[in-house]
C-alpha positions, 0 to 999 in steps of 0.5 A: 655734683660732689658738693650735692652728694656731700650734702645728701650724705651730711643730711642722712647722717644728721638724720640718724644722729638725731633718730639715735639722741631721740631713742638714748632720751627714750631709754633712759626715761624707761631706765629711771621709770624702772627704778622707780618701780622697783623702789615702789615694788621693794616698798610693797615687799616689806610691808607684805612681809611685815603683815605676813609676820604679823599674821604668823604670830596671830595665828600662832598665838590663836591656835596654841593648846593653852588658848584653846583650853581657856576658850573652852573652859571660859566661853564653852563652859567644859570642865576638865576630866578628872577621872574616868568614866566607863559607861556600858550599854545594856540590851 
């Protein structure tokens, strides 16, 4: 009667030893898949901020006074003021 309720009990724990192997190879497979993904997303980080950088400086470079003025006098053809001109109206 002992000898069956030692093997029941060697049974039962070789059972859960198992379960517990069983769920360490799952967490360390979760564990690598995690660093994986965090060296993919640290990757896709630099390259955004690397486009973000370069977006900065174009629009900086697009919108800064000088551009600006030689569009306007290049493709829009404007002239610059040179003195003023008072225009009055008379009814």
């Amino acid at each position: 009667m002992k000898k069956n309720i030692f093997v029941y009990i060697l049974v039962i724990n070789i059972f859960i030893l198992f379960c517990l192997c069983l769920e360490t190879i799952k967490i360390r497979w979760q564990f690598s898949q995690e660093y994986e993904n965090n060296a993919y997303l640290k990757v896709a980080n630099n390259k955004l901020t690397e486009i973000n950088f370069s977006l900065k400086t174009e629009y900086h470079h697009l919108s800064s006074p000088a551009k600006v003025e030689r569009h306007a006098k290049e493709m829009l053809h404007m002239v610059e003021i040179t003195k003023a001109i008072n225009i009055t109206y008379e009814k």
